[in-house]
C-alpha positions in Angstrom: 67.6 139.1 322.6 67.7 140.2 319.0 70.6 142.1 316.8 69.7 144.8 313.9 70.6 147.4 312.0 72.3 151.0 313.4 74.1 148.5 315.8 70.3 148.5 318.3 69.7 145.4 319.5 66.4 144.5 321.9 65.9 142.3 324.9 62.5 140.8 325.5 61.1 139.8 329.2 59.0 136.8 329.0 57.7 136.5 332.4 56.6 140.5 332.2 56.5 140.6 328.2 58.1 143.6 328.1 61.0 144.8 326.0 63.8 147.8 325.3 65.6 149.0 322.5 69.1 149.6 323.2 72.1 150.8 321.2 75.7 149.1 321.0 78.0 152.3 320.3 81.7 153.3 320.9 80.1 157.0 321.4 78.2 155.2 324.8 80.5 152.8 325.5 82.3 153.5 329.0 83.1 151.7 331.8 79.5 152.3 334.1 77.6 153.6 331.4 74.2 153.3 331.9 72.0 152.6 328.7 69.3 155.0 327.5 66.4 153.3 325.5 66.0 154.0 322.1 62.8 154.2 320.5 62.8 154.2 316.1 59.9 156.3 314.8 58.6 154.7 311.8 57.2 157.9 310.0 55.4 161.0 311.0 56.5 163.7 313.9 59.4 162.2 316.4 59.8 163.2 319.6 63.4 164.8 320.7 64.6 161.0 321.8 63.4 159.2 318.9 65.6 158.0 315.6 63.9 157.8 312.2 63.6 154.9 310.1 64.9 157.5 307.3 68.1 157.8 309.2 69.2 153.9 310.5 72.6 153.1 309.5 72.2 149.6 307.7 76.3 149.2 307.3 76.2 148.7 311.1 74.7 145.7 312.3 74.6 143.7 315.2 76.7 140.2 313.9 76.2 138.5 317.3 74.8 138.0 320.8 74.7 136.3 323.5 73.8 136.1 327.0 74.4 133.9 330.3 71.8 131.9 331.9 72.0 133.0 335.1 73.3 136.2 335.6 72.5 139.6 333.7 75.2 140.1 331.4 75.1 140.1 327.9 77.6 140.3 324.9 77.1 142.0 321.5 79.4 142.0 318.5 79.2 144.7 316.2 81.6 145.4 313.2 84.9 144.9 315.4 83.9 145.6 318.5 82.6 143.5 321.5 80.5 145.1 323.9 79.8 143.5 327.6 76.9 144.5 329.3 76.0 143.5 333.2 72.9 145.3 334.6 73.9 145.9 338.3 71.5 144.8 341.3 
């Protein structure tokens, strides 16, 4: 897992190699909310569900993560806020 800027941070799969965007946000950030994907379009046409590089916020930023080795929860500090993540089986 990785922190950056517009408080995304992205989770890597090694055994499948794949990986997800996701965003840390009060806006999103209820009790069972599920997380959409994000996807940052570097330049060109974006589709409806895509952010611009022109428009990332770089006073927001992931500060720190971390995650448990065992189970699928996940922590993310951004600004002042802690977000707790568990994907549900």
């Amino acid at each position: 897992m990785t922190g950056s800027y517009n408080n995304f941070f992205r989770m890597f799969d090694r055994t499948t190699r794949r990986d997800v965007t996701l965003e840390a946000s009060r806006e999103i950030a209820k009790p069972k909310t599920v997380l959409k994907p994000r996807k940052v379009c570097t330049g060109g046409k974006r589709k409806k569900d895509e952010i611009s590089v022109d428009c990332l916020d770089f006073n927001k930023k992931i500060l720190h993560t971390a995650w448990h080795p065992t189970e699928n929860i996940i922590a993310v500090a951004a600004t002042n806020n802690l977000f707790i993540f568990q994907d549900k089986f």
